[in-house]
N, C-alpha and C positions, 0 to 999 in steps of 0.2 A: 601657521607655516605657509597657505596660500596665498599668504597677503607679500609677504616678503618674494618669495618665488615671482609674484607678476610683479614687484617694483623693483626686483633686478630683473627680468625680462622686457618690460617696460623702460628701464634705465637705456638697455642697449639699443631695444628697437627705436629707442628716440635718438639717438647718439650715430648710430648710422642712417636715419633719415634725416639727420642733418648737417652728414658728412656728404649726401648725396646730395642735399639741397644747395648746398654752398651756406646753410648759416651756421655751422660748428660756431666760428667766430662771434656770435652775437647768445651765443644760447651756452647757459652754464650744465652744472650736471642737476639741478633741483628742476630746471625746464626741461633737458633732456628726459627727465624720470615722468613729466609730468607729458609732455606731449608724447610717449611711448602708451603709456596709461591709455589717454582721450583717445590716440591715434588705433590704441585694442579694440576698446567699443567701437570708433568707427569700423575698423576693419572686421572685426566678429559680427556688424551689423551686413555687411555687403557679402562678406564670406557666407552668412548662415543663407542667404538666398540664391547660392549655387549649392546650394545643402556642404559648406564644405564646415567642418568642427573644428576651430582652433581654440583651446581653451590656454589659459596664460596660469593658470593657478598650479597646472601640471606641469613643466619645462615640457614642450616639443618641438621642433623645428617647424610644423604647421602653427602652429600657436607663435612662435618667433615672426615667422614668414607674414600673417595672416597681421601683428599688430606693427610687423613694420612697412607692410601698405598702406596701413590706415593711418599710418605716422605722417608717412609720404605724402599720403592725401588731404590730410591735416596742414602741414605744413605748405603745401601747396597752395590753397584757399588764402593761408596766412600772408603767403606772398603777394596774391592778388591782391585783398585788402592794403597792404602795405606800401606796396610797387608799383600795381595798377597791372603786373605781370606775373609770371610764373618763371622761374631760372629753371 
């Protein structure tokens, strides 16, 4: 059941970082699910070193908050590679 739990949390945190990104348009819902996912790990990786716990397998809104940073941050990088910028 924790596996479903983080790929719809993962669904949405990739779906609003990339409504904030400006790439909704270019990104379906199977990359939304999949850059919320990466975007967890990164964010669980920078969150666990202000000691803050977001885990994705439990629904919380730290665990939402925490994998749609790393979503952001994700998708941010991707625009460098892509753009040569950041939107």
């Amino acid at each position: 059941m924790g596996w479903i739990i983080a790929l719809i949390v993962g669904g949405i945190a990739g779906w609003l970082a990339s409504k904030v990104m400006n790439r909704d348009a270019s990104m379906g819902i199977f990359w939304n699910i999949v850059v919320g996912c990466i975007g967890s790990v990164i964010g669980n990786l920078i969150a666990n070193q202000f000691g803050i716990v977001g885990s994705v397998q439990q629904f919380s809104i730290v665990g939402l908050l925490v994998a749609f940073v790393g979503a952001i941050i994700l998708l941010g990088i991707v625009n460098l590679v892509q753009r040569g910028k950041v939107r």
